[in-house]
N, C-alpha and C positions, 0 to 999 in steps of 0.2 A: 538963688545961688550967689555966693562970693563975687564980686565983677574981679578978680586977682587968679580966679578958676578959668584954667581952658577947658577942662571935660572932667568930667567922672572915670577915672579906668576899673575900680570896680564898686561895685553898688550896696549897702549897708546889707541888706538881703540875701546875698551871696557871699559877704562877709560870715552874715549868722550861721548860713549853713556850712559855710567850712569849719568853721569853728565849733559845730557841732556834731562834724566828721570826725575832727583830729578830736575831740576829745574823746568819742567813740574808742579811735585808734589806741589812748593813752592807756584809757581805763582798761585796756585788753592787754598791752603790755607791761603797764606799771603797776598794776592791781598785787602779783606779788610781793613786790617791795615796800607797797604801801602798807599791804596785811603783816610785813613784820616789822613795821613800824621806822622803815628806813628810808622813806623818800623824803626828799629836799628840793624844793622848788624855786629858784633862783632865774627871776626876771630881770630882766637888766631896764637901768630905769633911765630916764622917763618915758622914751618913746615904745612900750612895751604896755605899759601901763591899762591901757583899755582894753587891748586885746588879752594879755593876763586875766586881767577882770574876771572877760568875757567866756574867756577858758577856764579859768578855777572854779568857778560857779558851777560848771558842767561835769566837774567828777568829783564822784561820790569816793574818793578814797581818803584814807586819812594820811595827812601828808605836813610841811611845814615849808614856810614860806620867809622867805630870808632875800630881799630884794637887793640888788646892790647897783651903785653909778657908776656908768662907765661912759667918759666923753668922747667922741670919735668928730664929730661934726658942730664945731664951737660956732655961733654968730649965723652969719649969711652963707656959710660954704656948704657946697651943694657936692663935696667931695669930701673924701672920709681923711680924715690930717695924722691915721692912724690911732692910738690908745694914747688920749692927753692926760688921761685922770682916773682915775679907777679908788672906789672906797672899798675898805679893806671885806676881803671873803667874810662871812660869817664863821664860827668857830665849832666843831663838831662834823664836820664833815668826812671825817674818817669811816671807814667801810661802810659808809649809805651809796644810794642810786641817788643821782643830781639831775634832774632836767633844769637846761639853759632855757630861758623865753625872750624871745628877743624880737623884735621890730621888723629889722631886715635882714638880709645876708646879705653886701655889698661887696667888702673887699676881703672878706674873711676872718681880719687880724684879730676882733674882738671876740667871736668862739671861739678861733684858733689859742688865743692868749688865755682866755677863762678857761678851757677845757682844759691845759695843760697847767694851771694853778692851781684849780681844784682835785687833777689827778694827783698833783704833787703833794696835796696834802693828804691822801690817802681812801679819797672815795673811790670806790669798786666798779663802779659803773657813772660815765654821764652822756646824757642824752641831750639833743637842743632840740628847738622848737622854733620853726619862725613864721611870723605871717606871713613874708614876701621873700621871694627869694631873686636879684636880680639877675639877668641872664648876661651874665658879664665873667670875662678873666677875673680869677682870683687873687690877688696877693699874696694871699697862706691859703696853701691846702687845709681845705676843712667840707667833713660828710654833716649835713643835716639829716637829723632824722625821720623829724615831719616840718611838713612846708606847707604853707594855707595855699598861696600862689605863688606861679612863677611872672615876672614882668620883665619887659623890657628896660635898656637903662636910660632909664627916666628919673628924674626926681619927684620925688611923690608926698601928698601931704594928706593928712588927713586921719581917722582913728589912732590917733596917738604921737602920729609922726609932725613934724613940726619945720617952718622953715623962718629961722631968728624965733624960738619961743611960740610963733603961732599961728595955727591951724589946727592943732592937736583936736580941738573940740568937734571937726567936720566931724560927721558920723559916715562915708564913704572915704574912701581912698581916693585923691583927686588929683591930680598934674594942673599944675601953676600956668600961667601966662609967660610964653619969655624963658622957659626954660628947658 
């Protein structure tokens, strides 16, 4: 293990079987939309990136996938500085179902801000998706729809998440030294 690691909070193993929950849960709900050729699948990147992966692989619907950057946590900050950057939506989004995929839920602002850009351009339905969700006051009200886990607020590295560019590659979810 990392010597930069104080512990594992949750374990690659219990990663896979949530992940193999929520995609259960997906394919029951999003199965319609995919059969009329209207799902859109919009991860937010980088730190989603594994767990997407790890999720798309596991439903058999037909669907399209359209990633997009949104910067909340620039450098060493271990707190969210809000929406710094965002690349623009993809284009067709009009009366499709959109699931969000995203990392965490921390302070809200970036489902909150994506859901109401994407409704505003006309999609029917969007749904989020997140690995972790912290158990923290929110900044913007915002419903997830599915959640892998709930954690305390911690800073957490590890399957995708990242603290300055790196950790992402841990294959567990892990809390740093010192933080």
């Amino acid at each position: 293990m990392n010597s930069q690691i104080d512990r594992i909070l949750i374990d690659r193993d219990s990663i896979a079987d949530r992940v193999e929950q929520l995609a259960t849960r997906l394919v029951r709900d999003l199965g319609p939309a995919a059969d009329k050729g209207s799902l859109v699948v919009i991860p937010i990147m980088t730190g989603s990136l594994f767990f997407t992966a790890d999720l798309v692989r596991r439903l058999p619907l037909s669907f399209r996938i359209h990633p997009v950057m949104v910067s909340s946590y620039p450098g060493k900050s271990k707190t969210s500085q809000g929406i710094l950057d965002q690349s623009p939506l993809p284009a067709g989004l009009e009366g499709r179902t959109v699931l969000i995929i995203d990392d965490i839920l921390d302070s809200g602002r970036t489902l909150a801000h994506l859901r109401r850009e994407i409704l505003g351009v006309g999609a029917v339905d969007v749904r989020s998706c997140v690995l972790l969700r912290k158990e923290v006051e929110r900044a913007a009200v915002v419903d997830c729809d599915y959640v892998g886990f709930d954690i305390p607020e911690t800073f957490v590295v590890g399957y995708g998440l990242d603290y300055d560019g790196l950790f992402r590659n841990l294959p567990d979810i892990a809390v740093l030294q010192n933080t």
